[in-house]
C-alpha positions in Angstrom: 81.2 18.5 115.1 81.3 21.3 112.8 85.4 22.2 111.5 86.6 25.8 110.5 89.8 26.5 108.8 89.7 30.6 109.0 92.3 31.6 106.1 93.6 35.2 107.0 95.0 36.9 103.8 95.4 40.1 101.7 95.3 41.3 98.6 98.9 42.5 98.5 100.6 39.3 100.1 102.7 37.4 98.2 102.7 34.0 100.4 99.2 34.1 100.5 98.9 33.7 96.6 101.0 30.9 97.4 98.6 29.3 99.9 96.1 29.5 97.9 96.1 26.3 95.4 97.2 24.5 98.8 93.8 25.2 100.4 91.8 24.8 96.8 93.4 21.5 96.5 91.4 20.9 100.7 88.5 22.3 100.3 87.3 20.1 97.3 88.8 17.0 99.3 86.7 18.1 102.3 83.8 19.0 101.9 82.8 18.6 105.6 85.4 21.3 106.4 84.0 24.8 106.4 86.5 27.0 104.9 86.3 30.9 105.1 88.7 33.3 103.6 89.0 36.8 105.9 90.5 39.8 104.1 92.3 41.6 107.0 92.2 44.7 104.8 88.5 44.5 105.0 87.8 42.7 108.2 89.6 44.0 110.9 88.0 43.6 113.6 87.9 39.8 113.1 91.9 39.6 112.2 92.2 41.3 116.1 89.9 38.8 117.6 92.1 36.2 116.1 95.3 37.9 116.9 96.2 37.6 113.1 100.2 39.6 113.2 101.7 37.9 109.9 100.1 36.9 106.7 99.3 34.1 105.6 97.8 33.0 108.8 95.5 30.0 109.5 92.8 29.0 112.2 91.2 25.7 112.5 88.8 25.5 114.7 85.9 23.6 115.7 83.2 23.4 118.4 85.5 23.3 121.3 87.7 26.2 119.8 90.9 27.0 118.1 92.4 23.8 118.0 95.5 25.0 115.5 97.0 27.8 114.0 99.8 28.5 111.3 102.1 31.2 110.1 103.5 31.6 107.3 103.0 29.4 103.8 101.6 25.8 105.6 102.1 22.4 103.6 99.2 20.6 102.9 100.3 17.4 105.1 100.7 19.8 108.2 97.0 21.6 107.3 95.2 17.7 106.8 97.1 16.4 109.8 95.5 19.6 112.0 92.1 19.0 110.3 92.1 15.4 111.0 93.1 16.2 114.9 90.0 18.8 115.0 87.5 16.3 113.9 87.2 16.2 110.0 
C-alpha cells in the first residue's frame, strides 16, 4: 500500500517554515512514505481539490484515500501516529 503525506505550504507562511524541519526529520525516517510538497501559490487547482483554507495544512493519504489531515504547525508524534494508522 502506497502512503502520501501532501504538505500544502507557501512561500510567505511563517508556520510553514516551522513545519518544515518536522517533516525533514520524517521523510529520511520513512522512506516508504511518499512525501510531496504543493505550493498553493502555484498549484491551485490541487489546494481546491484538497480543500486546503489555512496554511500549513497536511494530507495523508493512501490507497483507500485521505485517511488524515492537519491544520496548523503538527508535532511529529501526531504526524508518525497518522502515518502508522495509513499503513507506513
Amino acid at each position: 500500500m502506497t502512503v502520501r503525506l501532501k504538505d500544502f505550504y507557501a512561500d510567505w507562511c511563517g508556520p510553514c517554515k516551522t513545519q518544515d524541519p518536522i517533516l525533514e526529520e520524517l521523510e529520511a525516517d520513512y522512506e516508504d512514505v511518499e512525501f510531496e510538497k504543493v505550493d498553493v501559490d502555484q498549484e491551485q487547482d490541487i489546494a481546491n481539490q484538497y480543500q486546503v483554507r489555512s496554511l500549513p495544512t497536511l494530507v495523508i493519504e493512501n490507497d483507500d484515500g485521505v485517511v488524515d489531515r492537519f491544520v496548523g504547525v503538527t508535532q511529529r508524534e501526531d504526524i508518525e501516529e497518522a502515518l502508522q494508522a495509513a499503513g507506513a
